[in-house]
ZAKE-938853 format. One record per atom (N, C-alpha, C): x, y, z; residue in three letters. Coordinates in steps of 0.02 Angstrom, whole numbers, plus 50000, padded with zeros to 5 digits. Each point is the difference from the previous one (the first is absolute). Example, Ala and Ser with C-alpha at 12.3 -4.5 7.8 and 13.67 -1.06 7.14 Angstrom:
506604971650390ALA/499555005950000ALA/500455006050000ALA/499825005349964SER/500425005950003SER/499615005550037SER/
This chain:
578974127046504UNK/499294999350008UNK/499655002849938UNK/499584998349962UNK/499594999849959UNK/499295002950016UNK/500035007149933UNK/499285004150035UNK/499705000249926UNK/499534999050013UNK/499495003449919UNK/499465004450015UNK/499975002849968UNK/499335005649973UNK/499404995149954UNK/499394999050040UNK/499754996049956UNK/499235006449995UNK/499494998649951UNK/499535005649995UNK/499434995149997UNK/499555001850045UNK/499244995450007UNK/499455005050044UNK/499275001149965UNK/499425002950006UNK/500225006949995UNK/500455003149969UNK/500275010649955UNK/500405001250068UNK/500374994150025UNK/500585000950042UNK/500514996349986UNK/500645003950061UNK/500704996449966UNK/500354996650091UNK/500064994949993UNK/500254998550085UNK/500755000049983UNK/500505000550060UNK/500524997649984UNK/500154995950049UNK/500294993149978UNK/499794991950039UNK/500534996249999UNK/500284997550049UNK/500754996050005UNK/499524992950018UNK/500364994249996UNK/499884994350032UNK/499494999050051UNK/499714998150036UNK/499744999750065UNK/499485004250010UNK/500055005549964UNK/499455005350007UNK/499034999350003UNK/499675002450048UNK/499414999550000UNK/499825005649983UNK/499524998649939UNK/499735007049990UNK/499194998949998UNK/499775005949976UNK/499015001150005UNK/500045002349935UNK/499824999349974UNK/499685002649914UNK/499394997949979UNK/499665003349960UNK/499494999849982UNK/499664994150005UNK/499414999149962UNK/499854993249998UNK/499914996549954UNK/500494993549997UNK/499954995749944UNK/499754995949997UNK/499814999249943UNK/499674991849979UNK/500434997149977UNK/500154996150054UNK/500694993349991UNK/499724992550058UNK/500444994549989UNK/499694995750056UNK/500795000950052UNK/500394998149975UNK/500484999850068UNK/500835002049972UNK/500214999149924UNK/500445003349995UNK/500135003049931UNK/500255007750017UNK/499975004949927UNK/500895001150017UNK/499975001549934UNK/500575003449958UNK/500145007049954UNK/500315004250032UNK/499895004649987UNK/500735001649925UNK/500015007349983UNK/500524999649956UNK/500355006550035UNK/500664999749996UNK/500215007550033UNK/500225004949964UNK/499855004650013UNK/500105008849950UNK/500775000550032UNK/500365000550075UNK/500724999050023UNK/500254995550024UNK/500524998850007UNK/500404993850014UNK/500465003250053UNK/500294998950055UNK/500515001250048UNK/500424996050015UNK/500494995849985UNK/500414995450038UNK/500845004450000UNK/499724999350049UNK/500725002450034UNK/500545008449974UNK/500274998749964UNK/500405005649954UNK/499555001549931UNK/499584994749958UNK/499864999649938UNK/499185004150005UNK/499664999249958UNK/499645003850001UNK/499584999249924UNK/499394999650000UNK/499804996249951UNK/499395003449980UNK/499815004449931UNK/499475004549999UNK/499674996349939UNK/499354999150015UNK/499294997349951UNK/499835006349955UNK/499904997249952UNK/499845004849934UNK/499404994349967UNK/499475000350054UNK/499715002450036UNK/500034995150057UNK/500174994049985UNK/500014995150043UNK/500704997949997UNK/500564997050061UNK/500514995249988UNK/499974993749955UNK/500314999349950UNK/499794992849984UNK/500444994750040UNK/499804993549993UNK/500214993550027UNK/500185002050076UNK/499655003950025UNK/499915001250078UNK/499054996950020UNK/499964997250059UNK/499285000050018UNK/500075001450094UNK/499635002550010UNK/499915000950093UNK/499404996150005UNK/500234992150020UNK/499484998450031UNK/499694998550070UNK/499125001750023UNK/499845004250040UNK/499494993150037UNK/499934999150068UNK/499564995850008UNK/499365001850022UNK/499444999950005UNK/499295002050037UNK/499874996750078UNK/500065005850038UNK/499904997950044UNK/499465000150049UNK/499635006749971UNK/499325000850025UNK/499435004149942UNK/499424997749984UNK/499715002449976UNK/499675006350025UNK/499515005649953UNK/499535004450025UNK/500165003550071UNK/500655004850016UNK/500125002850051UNK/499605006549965UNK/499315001050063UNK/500045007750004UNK/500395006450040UNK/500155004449959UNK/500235007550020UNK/499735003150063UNK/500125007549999UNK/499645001950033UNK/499605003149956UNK/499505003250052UNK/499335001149966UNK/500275008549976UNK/499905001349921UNK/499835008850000UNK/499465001649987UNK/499965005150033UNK/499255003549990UNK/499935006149948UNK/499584999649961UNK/499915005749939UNK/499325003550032UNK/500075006850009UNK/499505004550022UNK/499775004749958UNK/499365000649972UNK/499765005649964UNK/499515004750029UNK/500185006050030UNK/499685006250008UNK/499855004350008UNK/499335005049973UNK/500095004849986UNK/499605002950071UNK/500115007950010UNK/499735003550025UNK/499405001650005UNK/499765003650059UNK/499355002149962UNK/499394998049956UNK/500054992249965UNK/499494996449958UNK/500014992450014UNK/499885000350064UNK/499984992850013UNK/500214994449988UNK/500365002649951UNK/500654991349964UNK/500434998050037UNK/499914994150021UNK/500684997350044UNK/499934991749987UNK/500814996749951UNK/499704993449999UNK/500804999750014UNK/499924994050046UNK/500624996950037UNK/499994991449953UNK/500654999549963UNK/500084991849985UNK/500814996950026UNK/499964996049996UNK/500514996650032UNK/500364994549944UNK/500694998250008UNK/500334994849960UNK/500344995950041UNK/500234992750011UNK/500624996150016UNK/500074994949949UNK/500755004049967UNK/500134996249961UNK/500284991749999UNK/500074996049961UNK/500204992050021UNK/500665001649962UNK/500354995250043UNK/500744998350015UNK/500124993649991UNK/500434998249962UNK/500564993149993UNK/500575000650051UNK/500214996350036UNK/500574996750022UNK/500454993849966UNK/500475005149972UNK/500524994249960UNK/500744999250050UNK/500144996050001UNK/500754999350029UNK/500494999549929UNK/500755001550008UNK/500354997349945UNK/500424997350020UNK/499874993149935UNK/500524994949996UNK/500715000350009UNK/500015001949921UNK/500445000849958UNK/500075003249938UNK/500735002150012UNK/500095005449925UNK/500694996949962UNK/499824998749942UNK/500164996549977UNK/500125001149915UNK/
């Protein structure tokens, strides 16, 4: 079985065949290609300096704009009336993978 380390939005997944993952959000229409930093098949073992060459993991889109959950950032102080509450949910890609190849 065949695993790669691929790196997308200052992360690193590690992704065999079949795999559904959530990552950031891309601007793509329906299918990306990624490059892999590791390689896994079986006994061998395959390290990118910085990338594998003549390797590609390719990834299909399966859902656009998934939001997160929501975090909340709270600022305040004591005693001086400051209190400001903001909120984030970040957007999410859904890629499935193809193939590694």
């Amino acid at each position: 079985m065949k695993k790669a380390v691929i790196a997308t939005g200052g992360k690193q997944y590690l992704v065999k065949e079949g795999d559904v993952v959530d990552v950031e959000l891309l601007k793509a229409d329906k299918l990306i290609d990624f490059e892999p930093l590791l390689v896994i098949d079986g006994e061998k073992t395959l390290i990118g300096t910085p990338f594998v060459k003549d390797v590609k993991v390719s990834a299909k889109i399966t859902k656009q704009t998934i939001k997160a959950d929501k975090v909340v950032a709270i600022r305040y102080k004591a005693k001086k009336r400051v209190n400001k509450v903001q909120g984030h949910r970040q957007q999410h890609t859904r890629i499935t993978i193809s193939k590694i190849a």
